[in-house]
C-alpha positions as a Markdown table, in Angstrom:
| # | Residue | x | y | z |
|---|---|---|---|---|
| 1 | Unk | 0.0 | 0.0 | 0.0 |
| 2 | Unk | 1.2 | 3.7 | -1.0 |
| 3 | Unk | -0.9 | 5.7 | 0.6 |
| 4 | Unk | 0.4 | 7.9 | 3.1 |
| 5 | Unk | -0.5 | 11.6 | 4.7 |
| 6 | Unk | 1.7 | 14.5 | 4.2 |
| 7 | Unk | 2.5 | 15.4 | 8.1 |
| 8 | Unk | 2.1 | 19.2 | 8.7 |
| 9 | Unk | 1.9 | 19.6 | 12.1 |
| 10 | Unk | 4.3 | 22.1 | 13.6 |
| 11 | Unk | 6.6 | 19.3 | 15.5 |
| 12 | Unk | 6.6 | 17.6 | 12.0 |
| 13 | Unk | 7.3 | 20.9 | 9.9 |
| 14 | Unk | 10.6 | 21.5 | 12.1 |
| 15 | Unk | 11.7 | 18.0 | 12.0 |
| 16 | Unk | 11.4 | 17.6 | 8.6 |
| 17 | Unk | 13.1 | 21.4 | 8.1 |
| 18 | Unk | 16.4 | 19.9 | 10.0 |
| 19 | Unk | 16.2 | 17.1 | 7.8 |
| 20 | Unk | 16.1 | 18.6 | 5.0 |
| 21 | Unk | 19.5 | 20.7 | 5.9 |
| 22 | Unk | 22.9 | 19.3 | 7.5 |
| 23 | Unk | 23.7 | 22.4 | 8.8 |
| 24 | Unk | 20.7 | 22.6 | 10.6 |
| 25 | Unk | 20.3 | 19.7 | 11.9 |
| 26 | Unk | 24.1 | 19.8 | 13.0 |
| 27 | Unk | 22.9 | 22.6 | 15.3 |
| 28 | Unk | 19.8 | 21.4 | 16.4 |
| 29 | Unk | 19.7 | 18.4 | 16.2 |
| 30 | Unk | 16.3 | 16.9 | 17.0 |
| 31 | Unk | 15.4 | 20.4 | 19.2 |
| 32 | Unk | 11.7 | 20.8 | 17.5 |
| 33 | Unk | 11.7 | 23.8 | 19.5 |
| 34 | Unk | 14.8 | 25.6 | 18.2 |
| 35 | Unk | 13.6 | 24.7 | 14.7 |
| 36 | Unk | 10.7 | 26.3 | 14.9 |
| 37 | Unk | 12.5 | 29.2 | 16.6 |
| 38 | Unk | 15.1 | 29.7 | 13.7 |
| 39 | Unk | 12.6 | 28.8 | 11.1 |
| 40 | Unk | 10.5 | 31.6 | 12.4 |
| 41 | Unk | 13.3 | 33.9 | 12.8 |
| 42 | Unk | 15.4 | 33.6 | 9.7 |
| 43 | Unk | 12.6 | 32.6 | 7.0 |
| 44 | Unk | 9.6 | 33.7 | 8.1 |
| 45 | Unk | 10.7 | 36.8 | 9.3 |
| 46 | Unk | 13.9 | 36.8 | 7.6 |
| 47 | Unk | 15.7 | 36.7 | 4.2 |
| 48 | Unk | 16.2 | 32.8 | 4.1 |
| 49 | Unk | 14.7 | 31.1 | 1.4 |
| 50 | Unk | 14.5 | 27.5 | 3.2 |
| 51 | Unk | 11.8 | 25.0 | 2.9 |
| 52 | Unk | 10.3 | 23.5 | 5.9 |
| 53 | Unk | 7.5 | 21.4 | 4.3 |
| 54 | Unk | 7.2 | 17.7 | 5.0 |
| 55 | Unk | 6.9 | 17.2 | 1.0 |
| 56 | Unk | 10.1 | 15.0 | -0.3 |
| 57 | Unk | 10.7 | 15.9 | -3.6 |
| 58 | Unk | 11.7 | 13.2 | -6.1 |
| 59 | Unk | 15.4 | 13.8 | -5.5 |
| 60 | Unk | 14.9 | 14.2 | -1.8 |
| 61 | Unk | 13.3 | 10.6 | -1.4 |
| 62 | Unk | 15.9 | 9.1 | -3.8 |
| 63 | Unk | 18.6 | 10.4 | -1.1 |
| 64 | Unk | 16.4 | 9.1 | 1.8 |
| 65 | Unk | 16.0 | 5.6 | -0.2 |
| 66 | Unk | 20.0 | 6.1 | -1.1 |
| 67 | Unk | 20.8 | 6.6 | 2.6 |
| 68 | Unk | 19.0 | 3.7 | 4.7 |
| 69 | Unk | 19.4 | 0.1 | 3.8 |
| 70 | Unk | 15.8 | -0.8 | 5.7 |
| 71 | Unk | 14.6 | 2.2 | 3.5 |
| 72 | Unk | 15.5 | 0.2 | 0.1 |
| 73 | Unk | 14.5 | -3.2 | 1.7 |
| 74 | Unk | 11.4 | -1.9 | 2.1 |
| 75 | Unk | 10.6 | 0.5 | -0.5 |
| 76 | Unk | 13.7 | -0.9 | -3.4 |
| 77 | Unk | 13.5 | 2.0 | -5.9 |
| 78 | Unk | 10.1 | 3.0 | -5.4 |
| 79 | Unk | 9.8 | 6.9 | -4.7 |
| 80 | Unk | 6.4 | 6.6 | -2.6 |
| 81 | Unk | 7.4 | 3.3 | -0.7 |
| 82 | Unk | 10.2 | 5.4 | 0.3 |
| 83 | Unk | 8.1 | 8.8 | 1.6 |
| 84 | Unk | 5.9 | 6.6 | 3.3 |
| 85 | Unk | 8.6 | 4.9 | 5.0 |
| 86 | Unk | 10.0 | 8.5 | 5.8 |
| 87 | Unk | 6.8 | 9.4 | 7.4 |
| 88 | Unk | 5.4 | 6.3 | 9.1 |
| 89 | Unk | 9.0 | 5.5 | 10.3 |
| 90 | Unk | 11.9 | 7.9 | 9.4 |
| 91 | Unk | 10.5 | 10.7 | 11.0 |
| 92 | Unk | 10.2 | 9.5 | 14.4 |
| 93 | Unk | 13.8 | 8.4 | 14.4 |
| 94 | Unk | 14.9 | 11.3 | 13.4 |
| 95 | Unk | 16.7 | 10.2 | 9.8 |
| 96 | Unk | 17.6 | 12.5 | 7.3 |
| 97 | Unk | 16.7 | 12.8 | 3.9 |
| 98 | Unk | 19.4 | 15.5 | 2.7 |
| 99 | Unk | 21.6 | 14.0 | 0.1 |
| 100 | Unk | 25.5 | 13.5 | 1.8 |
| 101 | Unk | 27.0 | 14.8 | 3.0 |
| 102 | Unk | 25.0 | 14.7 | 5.8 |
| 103 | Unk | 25.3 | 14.6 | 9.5 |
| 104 | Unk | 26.6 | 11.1 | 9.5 |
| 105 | Unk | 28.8 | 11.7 | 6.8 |
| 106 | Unk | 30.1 | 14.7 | 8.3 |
| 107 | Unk | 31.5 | 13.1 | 11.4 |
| 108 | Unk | 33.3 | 10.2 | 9.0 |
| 109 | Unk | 34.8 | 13.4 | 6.9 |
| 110 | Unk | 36.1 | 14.8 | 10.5 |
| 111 | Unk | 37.3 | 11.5 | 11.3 |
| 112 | Unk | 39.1 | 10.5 | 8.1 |
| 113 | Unk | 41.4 | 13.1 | 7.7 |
| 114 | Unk | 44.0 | 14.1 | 10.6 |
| 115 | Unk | 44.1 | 17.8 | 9.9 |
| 116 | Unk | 40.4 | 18.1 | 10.3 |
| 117 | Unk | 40.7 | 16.1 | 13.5 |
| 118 | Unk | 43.2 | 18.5 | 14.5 |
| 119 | Unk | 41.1 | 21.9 | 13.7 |
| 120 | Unk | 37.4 | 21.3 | 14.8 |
| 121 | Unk | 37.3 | 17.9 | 16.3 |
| 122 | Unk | 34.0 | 16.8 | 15.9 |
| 123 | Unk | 32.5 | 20.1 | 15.3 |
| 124 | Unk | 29.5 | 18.7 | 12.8 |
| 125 | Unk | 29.0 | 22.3 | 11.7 |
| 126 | Unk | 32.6 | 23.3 | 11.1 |
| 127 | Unk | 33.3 | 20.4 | 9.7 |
| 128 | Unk | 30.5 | 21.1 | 7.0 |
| 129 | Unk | 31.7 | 24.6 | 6.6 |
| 130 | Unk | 35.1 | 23.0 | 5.6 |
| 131 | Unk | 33.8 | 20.7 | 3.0 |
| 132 | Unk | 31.8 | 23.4 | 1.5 |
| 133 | Unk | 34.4 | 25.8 | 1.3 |
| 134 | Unk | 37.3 | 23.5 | 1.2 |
| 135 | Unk | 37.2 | 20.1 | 1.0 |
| 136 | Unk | 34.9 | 19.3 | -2.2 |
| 137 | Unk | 37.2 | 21.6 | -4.2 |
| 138 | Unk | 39.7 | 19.8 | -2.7 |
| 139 | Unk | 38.7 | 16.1 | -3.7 |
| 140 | Unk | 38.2 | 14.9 | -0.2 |
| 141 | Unk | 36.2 | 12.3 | 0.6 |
| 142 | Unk | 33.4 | 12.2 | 3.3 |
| 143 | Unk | 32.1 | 8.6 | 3.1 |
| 144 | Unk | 32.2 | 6.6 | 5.9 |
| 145 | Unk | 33.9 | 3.2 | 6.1 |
């Protein structure tokens, strides 16, 4: 069965806004409350342009099916299997569906390369700052082992 409800309750909104962004949800974490608080502060009220809908795009549940092994043995490539699976499961465990790096990937890019270790320990949002600025020009590699 596909069928499934687009969540858009406010605990679901901010969950699915940290999500949907590693750099948010290396600040907050799974704090619905700060969410809502940032999302109120710097997009509603603010000049961010960020997306805090429960509504995974195409491309947003291929990364969420790309990401979770239970996801693609549950769903294998189909798109709706795999937002259903987001909603009726994902969301309440708090899994991502940004494509990497992510959170996860993050801390493996921290811990794979010495000088990183070195500079921001395991600083998730540093870290991401580096491989945005640095470390994809750079050729580095954030997967994890």
């Amino acid at each position: 069965d596909e069928t499934f409800t687009v969540p858009t309750d406010a605990d679901s909104l901010a969950e699915c806004y940290v999500a949907r962004y590693w750099d948010l949800r290396a600040t907050f974490g799974t704090d619905k409350a700060q969410a809502k608080n940032h999302y109120t502060t710097y997009t509603t009220n603010g000049p961010e342009t960020r997306d805090n809908s429960c509504t995974l795009s195409d491309a947003e549940a291929q990364c969420y099916l790309d990401r979770y092994p239970a996801v693609q043995a549950y769903a294998g490539t189909n798109l709706k299997l795999a937002r259903k699976h987001y909603y009726d499961v994902g969301m309440g465990e708090n899994k991502d569906f940004t494509c990497p790096p992510g959170v996860t990937e993050l801390k493996c890019y921290g811990e794979r390369y010495q000088d990183l270790q070195d500079s921001f320990g395991t600083d998730t949002v540093k870290l991401g700052r580096h491989w945005v600025d640095f470390g994809k020009g750079e050729n580095r590699d954030f997967s994890c082992p």
